[in-house]
C-alpha positions as CSV (number, residue, x, y, z in Angstrom):
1,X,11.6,-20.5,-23.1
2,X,8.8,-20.8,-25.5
3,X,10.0,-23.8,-26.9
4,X,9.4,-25.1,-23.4
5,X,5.8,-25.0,-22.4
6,X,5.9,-26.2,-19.1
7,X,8.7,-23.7,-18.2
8,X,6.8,-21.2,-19.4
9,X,4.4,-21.7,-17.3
10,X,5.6,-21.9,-14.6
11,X,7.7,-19.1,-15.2
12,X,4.5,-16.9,-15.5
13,X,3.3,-18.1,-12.7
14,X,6.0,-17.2,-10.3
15,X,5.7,-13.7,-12.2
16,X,2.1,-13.6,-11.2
17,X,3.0,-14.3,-7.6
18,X,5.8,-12.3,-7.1
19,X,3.8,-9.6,-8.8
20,X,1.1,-9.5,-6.8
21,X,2.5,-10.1,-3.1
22,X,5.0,-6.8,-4.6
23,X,1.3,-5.0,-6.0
24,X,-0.6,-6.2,-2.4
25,X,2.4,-5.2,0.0
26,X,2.5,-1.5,-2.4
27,X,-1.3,-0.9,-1.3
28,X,-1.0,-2.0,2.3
29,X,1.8,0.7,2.2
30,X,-0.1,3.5,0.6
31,X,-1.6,5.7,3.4
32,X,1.7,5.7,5.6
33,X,5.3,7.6,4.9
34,X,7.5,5.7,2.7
35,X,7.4,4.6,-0.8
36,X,3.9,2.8,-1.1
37,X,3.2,4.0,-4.6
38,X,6.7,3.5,-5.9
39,X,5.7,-0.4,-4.3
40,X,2.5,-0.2,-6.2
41,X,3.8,0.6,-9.5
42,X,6.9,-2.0,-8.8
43,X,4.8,-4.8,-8.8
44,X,2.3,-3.5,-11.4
45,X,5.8,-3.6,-13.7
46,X,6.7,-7.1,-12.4
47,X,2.5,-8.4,-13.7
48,X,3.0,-6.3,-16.7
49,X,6.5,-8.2,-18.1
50,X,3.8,-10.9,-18.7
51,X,0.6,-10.2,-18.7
52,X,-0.9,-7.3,-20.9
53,X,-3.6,-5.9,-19.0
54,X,-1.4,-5.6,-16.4
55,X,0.6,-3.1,-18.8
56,X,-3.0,-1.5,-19.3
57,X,-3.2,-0.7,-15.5
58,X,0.2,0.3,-15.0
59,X,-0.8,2.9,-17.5
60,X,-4.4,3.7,-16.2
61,X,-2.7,3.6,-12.5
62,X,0.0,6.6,-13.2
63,X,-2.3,8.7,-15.5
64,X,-4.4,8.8,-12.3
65,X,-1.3,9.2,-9.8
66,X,-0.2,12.3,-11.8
67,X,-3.5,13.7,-11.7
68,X,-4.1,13.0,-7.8
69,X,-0.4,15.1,-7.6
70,X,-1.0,17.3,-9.8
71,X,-4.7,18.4,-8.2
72,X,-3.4,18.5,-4.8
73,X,-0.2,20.6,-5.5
74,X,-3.1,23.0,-7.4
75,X,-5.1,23.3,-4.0
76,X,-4.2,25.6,-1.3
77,X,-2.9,24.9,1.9
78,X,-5.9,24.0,4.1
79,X,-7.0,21.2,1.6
80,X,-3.3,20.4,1.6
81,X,-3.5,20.1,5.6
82,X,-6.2,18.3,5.5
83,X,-5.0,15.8,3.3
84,X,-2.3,15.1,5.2
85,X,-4.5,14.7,8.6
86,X,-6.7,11.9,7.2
87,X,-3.5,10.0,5.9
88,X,-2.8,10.5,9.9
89,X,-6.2,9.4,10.7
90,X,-5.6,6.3,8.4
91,X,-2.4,5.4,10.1
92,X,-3.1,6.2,13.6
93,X,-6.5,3.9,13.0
94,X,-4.2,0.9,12.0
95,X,-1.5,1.7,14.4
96,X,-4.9,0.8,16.7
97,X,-6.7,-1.7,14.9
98,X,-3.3,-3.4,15.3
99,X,-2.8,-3.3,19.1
100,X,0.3,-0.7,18.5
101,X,-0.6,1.1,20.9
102,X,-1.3,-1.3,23.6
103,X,1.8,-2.6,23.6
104,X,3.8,0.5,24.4
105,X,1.4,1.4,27.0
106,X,2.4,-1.7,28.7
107,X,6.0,-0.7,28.0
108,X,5.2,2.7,30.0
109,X,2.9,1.7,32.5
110,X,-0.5,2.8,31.5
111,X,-2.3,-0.6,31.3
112,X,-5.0,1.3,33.0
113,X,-5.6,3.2,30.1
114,X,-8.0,0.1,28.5
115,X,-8.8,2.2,25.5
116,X,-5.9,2.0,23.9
117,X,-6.8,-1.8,23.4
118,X,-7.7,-3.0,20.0
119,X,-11.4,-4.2,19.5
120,X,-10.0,-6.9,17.5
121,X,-6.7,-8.3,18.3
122,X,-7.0,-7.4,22.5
């Protein structure tokens, strides 16, 4: 491949785009349950065949996973609680933001209930 410039351009450069959609989707998935950091660090991997800063954040990135985890498994169980509600918070504001709940209102019957209308997509 190196003997081929052009192909190893382009090459890189559907590494830098598969990389970061992988990387973008990883952080849109962080606050809600599944595997948003495993995404995260996927795609930071995928830059990181390539590019060598991305190696340096892939680094930088899990030092300061493990030290989020470990802190929060040293706390007790309130800041533990309260942990979890925010990541609730988070997801129940998006849920919102994104007219989630709207629509199933409609699906029940409680149009009348006008708040559950998102201030930007209703």
């Amino acid at each position: 491949m190196d003997e081929r410039p052009t192909a190893r351009r382009t090459w890189r450069i559907g590494i830098g785009v598969l990389g970061t959609l992988v990387l973008v989707g990883g952080l849109v998935a962080i606050p809600y349950p599944g595997p948003g950091w495993a995404i995260v660090f996927v795609g930071l991997a995928i830059l990181a065949s390539e590019f060598a800063w991305a190696q340096k954040v892939l680094h930088f990135a899990k030092g300061k996973y493990d030290a989020w985890t470990d802190w929060l498994g040293r706390q007790n169980l309130l800041v533990k609680l309260l942990v979890l509600a925010a990541t609730g918070l988070i997801v129940l504001a998006t849920l919102w933001l994104l007219n989630a709940f709207w629509l199933v209102a409609g699906w029940v019957g409680l149009q009348e209930w006008t708040w559950l209308q998102s201030p930007i997509l209703g």
